[in-house]
C-alpha positions in Angstrom: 62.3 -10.0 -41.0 64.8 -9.7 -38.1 63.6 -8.0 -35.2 65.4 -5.7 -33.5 65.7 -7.1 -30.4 67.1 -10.6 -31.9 70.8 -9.2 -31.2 71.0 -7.0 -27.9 74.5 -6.6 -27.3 76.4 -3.5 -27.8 80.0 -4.8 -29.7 81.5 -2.3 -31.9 78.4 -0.8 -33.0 77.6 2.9 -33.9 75.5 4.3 -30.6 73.2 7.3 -30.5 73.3 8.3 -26.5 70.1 9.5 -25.4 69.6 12.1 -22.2 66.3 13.1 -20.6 66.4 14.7 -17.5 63.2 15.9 -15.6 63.6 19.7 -14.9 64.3 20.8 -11.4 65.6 17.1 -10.6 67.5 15.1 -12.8 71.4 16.6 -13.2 70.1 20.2 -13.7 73.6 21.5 -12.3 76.1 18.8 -14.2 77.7 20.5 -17.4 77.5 16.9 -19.2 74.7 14.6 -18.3 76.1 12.1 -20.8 79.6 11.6 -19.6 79.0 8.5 -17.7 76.8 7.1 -20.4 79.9 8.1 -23.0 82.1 6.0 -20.9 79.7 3.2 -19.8 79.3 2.9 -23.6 82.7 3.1 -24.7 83.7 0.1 -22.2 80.9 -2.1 -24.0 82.8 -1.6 -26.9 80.5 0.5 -28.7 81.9 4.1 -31.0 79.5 7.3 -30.3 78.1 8.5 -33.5 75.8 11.0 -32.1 74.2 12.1 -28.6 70.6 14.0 -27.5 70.1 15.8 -24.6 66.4 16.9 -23.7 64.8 18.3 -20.5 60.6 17.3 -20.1 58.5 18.6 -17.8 57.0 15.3 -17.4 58.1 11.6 -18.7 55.7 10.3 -21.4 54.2 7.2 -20.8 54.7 5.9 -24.5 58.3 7.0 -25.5 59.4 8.6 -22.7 60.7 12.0 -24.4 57.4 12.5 -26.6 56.7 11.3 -30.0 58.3 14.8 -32.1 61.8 14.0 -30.2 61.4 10.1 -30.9 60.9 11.2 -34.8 64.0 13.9 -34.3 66.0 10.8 -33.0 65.0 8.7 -36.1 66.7 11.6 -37.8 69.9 11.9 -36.3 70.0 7.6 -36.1 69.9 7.6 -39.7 72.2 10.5 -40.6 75.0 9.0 -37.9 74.1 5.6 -39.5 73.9 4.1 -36.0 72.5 0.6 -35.2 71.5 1.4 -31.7 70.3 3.7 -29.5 71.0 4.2 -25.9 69.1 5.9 -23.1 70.4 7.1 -20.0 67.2 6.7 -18.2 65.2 3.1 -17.0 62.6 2.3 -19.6 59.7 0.3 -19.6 59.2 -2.9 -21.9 56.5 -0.6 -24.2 58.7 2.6 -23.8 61.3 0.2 -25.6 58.7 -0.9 -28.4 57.3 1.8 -29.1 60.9 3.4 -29.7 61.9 1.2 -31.5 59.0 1.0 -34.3 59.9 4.7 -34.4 64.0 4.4 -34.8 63.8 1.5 -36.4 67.0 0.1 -34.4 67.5 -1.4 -31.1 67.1 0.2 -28.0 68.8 -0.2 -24.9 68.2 1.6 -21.6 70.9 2.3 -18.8 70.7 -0.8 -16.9 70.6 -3.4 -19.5 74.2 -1.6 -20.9 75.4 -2.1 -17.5 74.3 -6.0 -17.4 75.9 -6.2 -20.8 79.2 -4.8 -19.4 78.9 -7.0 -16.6 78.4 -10.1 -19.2 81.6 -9.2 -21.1 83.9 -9.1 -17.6 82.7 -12.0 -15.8 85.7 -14.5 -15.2 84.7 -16.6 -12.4 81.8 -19.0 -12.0 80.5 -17.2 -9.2 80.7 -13.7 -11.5 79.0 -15.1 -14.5 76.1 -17.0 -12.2 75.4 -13.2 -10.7 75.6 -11.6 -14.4 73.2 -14.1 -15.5 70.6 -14.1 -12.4 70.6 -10.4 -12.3 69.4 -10.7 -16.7 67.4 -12.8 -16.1 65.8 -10.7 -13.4 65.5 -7.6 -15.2 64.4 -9.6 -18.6 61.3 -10.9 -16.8 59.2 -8.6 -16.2 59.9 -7.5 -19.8 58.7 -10.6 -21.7 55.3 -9.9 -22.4 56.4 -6.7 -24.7 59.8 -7.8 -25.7 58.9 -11.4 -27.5 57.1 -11.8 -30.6 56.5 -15.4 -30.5 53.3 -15.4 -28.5 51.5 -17.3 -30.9 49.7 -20.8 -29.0 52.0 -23.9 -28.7 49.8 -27.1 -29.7 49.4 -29.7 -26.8 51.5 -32.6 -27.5 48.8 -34.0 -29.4 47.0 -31.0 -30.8 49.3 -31.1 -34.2 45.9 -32.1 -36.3 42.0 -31.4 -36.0 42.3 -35.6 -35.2 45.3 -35.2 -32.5 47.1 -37.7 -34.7 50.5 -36.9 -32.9 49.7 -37.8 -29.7 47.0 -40.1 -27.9 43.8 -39.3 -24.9 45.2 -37.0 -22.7 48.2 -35.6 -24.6 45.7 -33.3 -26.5 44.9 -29.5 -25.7 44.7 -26.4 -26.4 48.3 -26.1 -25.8 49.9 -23.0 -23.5 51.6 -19.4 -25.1 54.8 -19.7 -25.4 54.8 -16.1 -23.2 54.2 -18.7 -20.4 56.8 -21.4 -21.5 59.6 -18.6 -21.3 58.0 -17.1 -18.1 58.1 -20.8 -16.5 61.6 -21.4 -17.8 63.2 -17.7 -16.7 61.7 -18.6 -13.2 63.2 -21.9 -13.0 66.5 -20.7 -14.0 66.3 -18.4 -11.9 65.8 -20.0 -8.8 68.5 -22.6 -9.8 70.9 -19.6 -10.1 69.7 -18.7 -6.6 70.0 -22.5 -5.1 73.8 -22.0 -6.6 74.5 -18.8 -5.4 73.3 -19.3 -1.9 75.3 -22.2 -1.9 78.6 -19.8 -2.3 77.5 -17.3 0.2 77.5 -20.4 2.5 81.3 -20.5 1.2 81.9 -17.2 1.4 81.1 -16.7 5.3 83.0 -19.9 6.4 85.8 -18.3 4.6 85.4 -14.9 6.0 84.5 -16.8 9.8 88.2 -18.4 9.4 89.8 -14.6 9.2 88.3 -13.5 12.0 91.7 -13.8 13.8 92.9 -11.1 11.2 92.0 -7.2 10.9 90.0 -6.8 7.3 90.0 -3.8 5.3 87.5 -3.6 2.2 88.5 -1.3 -0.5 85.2 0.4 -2.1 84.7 3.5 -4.7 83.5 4.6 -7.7 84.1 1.9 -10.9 88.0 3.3 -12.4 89.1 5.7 -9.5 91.9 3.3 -9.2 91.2 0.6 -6.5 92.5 -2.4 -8.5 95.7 0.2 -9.1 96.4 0.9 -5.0 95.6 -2.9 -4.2 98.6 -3.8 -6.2 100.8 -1.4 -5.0 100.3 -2.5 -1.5 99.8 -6.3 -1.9 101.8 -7.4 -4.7 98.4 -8.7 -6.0 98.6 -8.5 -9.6 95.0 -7.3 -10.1 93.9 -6.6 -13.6 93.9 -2.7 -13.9 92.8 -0.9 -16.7 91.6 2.3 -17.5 88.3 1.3 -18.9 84.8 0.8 -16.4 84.2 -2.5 -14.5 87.3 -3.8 -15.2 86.9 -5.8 -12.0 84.1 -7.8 -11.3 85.7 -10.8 -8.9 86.6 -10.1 -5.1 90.0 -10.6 -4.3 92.0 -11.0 -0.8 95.4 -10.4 0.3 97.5 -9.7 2.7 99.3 -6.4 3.5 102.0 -6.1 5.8 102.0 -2.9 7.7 104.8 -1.5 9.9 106.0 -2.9 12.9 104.9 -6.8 11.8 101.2 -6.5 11.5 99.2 -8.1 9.0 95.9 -7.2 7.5 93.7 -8.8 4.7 93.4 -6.2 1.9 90.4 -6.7 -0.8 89.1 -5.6 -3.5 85.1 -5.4 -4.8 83.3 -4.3 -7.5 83.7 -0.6 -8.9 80.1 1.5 -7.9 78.4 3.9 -10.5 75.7 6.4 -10.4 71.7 4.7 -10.3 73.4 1.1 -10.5 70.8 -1.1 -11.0 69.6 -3.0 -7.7 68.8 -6.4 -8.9 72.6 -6.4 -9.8 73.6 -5.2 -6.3 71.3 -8.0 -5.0 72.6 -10.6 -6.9 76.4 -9.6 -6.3 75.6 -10.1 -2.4 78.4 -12.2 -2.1 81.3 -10.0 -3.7 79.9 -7.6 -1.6 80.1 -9.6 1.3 83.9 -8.4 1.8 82.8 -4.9 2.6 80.1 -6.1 4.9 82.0 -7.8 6.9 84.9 -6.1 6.7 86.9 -3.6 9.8 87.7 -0.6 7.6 86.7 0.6 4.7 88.7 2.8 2.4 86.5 4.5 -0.1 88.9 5.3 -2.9 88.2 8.7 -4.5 89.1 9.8 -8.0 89.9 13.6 -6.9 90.7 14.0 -10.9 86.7 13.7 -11.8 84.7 16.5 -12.7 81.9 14.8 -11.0 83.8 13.5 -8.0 81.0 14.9 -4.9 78.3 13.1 -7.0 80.4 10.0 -7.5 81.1 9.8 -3.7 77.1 10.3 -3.0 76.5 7.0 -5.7 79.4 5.0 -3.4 77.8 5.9 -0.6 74.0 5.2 -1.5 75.4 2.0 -2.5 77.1 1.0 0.8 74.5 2.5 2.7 71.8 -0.4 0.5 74.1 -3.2 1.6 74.5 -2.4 5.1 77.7 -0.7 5.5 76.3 3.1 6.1 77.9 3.6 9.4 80.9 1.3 8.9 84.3 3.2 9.7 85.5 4.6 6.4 89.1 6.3 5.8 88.6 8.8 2.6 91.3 8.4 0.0 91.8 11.2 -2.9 93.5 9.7 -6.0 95.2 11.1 -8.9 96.8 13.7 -6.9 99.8 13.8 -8.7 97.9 14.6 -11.8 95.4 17.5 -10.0 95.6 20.9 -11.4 94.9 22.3 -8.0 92.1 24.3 -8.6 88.7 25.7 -7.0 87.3 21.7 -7.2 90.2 20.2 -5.5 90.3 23.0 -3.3 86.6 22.3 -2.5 87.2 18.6 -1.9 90.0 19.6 0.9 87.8 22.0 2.9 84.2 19.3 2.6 86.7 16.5 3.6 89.4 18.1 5.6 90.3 13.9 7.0 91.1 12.9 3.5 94.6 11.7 2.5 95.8 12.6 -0.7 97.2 9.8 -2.6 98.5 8.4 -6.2 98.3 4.2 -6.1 100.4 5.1 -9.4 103.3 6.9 -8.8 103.3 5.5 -5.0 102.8 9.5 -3.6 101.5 9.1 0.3 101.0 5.2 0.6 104.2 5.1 3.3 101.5 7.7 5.3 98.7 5.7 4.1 100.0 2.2 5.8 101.1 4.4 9.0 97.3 5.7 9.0 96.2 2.3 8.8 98.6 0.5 11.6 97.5 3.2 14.3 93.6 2.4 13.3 94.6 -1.5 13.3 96.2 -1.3 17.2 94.3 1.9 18.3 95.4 3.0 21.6 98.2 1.1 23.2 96.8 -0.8 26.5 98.6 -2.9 29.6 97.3 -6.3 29.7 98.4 -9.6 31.9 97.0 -13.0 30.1 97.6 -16.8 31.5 97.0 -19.8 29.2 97.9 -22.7 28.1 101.1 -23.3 26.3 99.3 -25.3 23.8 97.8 -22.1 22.5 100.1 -21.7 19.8 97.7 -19.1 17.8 97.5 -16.9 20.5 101.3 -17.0 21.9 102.1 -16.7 17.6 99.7 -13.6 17.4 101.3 -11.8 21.0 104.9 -12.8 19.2 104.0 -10.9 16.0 101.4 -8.4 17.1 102.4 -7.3 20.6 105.1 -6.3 22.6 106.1 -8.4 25.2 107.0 -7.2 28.5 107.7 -10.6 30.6 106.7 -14.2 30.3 106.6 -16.8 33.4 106.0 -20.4 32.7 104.3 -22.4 35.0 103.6 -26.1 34.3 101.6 -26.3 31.7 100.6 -22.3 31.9 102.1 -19.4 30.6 101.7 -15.8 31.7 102.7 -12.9 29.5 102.9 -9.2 30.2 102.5 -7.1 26.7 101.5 -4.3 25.9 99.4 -4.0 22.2 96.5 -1.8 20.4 93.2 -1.7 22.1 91.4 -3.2 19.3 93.3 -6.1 19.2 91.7 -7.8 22.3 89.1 -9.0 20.6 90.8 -10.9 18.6 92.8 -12.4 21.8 89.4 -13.3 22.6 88.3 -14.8 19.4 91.8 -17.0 19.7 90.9 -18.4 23.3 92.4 -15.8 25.9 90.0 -16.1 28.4 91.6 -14.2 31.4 92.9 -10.9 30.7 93.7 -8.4 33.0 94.0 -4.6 32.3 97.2 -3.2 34.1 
């Protein structure tokens, strides 16, 4: 007989969506703890036949919601006639067993749907090494209750009572075959982690050779329209869809601002509520970008129901990779399709520094690269710099960043007058001004 966990991914199946929330903690004020499961599940590809919601007092250690509600779940999974069930709560490998004995169809919990998602939108070889590591990472500690074969595997020699296969020393007692997949998942991963190190490596010489150029990181909330604004300011021709995790693959561009400046612009990975943290580990280096980047801009979708507890998941996120007190510029989306109303109203007087926006319809993005182009300079300063005339990257960057006041060549030496932003001498330093005098 087939077991149920023979097929784990969720294509066009019928899904029962499964909610237990502790009292007094889990979502006790949210009008629909299931949304984001509904969604999540919907951009696996999967149609909702049914959903249960529940509130314990306690999780139990067997089924997690009790064994009456796991036999009132059997119920509604054979009258919706659905071929998997999906929790929005973290199970445990014998939580998952002993479920599905009772359902009799798989069961999935809320991080594996997420790694399946993943799975399905990986383009790049860099993407579908992190899908993979981070399975492989959460399937490991699950092996001992999600295989069946974990009968012993003869030594090479231990066919017969005789050992007729094999010769002395080839015969034994053999090993479970638990171990053989535990010694092959760790091998695999570490390969995956030899490979992926080897990009990170990649990744920072890439990012050392910007350093001449101001970097801003776009971050938020998976579909509150990143992919969308990144477009309409770069010309990037990102892939933007209406549908969860529709980008998975860091992408860089440059954005012209006002008065000549240029800025790289990328994109990262959408964020959702209790994202899994094996998958934020192994996506280390597509979050690199923000890490490293000058400005954030935390992209907002002011349009959600649930937007103050998707901007808490962003930020719980970015504060886990290292980016809690980076300088961030708030962004509310979807303003052009607002009914303004008590939550949007809300959003204005929490965030007062917020710019409204739509990456759609274009509404505030002249303000938007204004905003940015006074952050980029800050305060305007008087400075006197002598070097060589061989410095081509630094006179080029004065040229196109700076205003020039006067210029006097001597020899081999130049020195310029100019006047630019504040935050720009540091990259005059990073390009080889050594001597620069504040007027």
């Amino acid at each position: 007989m087939e077991k149920v966990r023979d097929q784990r991914k969720v294509t066009k199946e019928r899904a029962v969506l499964v909610g237990a929330y502790l009292r007094g903690r889990d979502g006790e004020h949210k009008q629909d703890n299931l949304a984001e499961l509904t969604a999540l599940t919907e951009s696996a590809g999967a149609m909702i036949a049914d959903r249960l919601q529940q509130r314990i007092n306690r999780v139990n250690p067997s089924t997690y919601i009790g064994k009456g509600k796991a036999q009132a779940l059997f119920e509604k999974v054979q009258q919706a006639q659905a071929n998997v069930v999906i929790f929005d709560n973290d199970l445990t490998p014998g939580q998952i067993r002993e479920l599905e004995k009772i359902v009799k169809v798989k069961v999935l919990d809320r991080s594996e749907l997420i790694l399946d998602i993943f799975a399905t939108r990986a383009r790049t070889r860099q993407a579908r090494l992190q899908v993979e590591l981070a399975q492989l990472e959460y399937t490991y500690p699950r092996l001992t209750r999600m295989w069946s074969h974990l009968d012993s595997v003869a030594g090479v020699g231990g066919g017969t009572s005789a050992g007729a296969v094999g010769g002395i020393g080839t015969r034994g007692t053999g090993e479970k075959q638990l171990e053989i997949d535990r010694r092959l998942v760790n091998k695999r991963i570490t390969d995956l982690k030899r490979e992926l190190a080897a990009i990170d490596k990649r990744k920072l010489r890439e990012i050392d050779g910007r350093k001449e150029f101001f970097k801003i990181c776009l971050v938020g909330y998976t579909n509150a329209g990143k992919s969308t604004l990144m477009n309409a300011l770069t010309d990037a021709g990102v892939v933007a869809e209406n549908r969860l995790f529709a980008t998975l693959d860091t992408r860089t561009r440059k954005w012209r601002l006002e008065g000549g400046l240029e800025v790289l612009l990328s994109d990262t990975v959408g964020f959702v509520s209790k994202l899994p943290h094996h998958l934020v580990a192994s996506f280390k280096a597509t979050l690199e970008e923000a890490v490293n980047a000058d400005l954030l801009l935390h992209i907002i979708d002011a349009s959600s129901p649930d937007v103050f507890e998707q901007i808490e998941s962003v930020r719980t996120v970015l504060r886990e990779i290292g980016c809690g007190k980076k300088d961030v510029l708030l962004l509310l989306n979807k303003c052009d399709v607002i009914h303004h109303g008590g939550l949007f109203e809300s959003l204005q007087t929490v965030y007062p520094e917020a710019l409204c926006i739509s990456a759609r319809s274009g509404l505030n993005l002249n303000e938007l690269t204004e905003n940015i182009a006074d952050k980029v300079r800050g305060q305007d300063v008087h400075i006197r710099l002598r070097c060589r005339i061989e410095e081509g990257k630094l006179i080029s960057f004065l040229r196109a960043h700076a205003l020039r006041l006067h210029e006097q060549y001597d020899g081999r030496y130049v020195t310029i007058e100019t006047r630019l932003g504040k935050n720009q001498l540091a990259q005059l330093r990073h390009l080889g001004a050594e001597h620069i005098e504040m007027l």
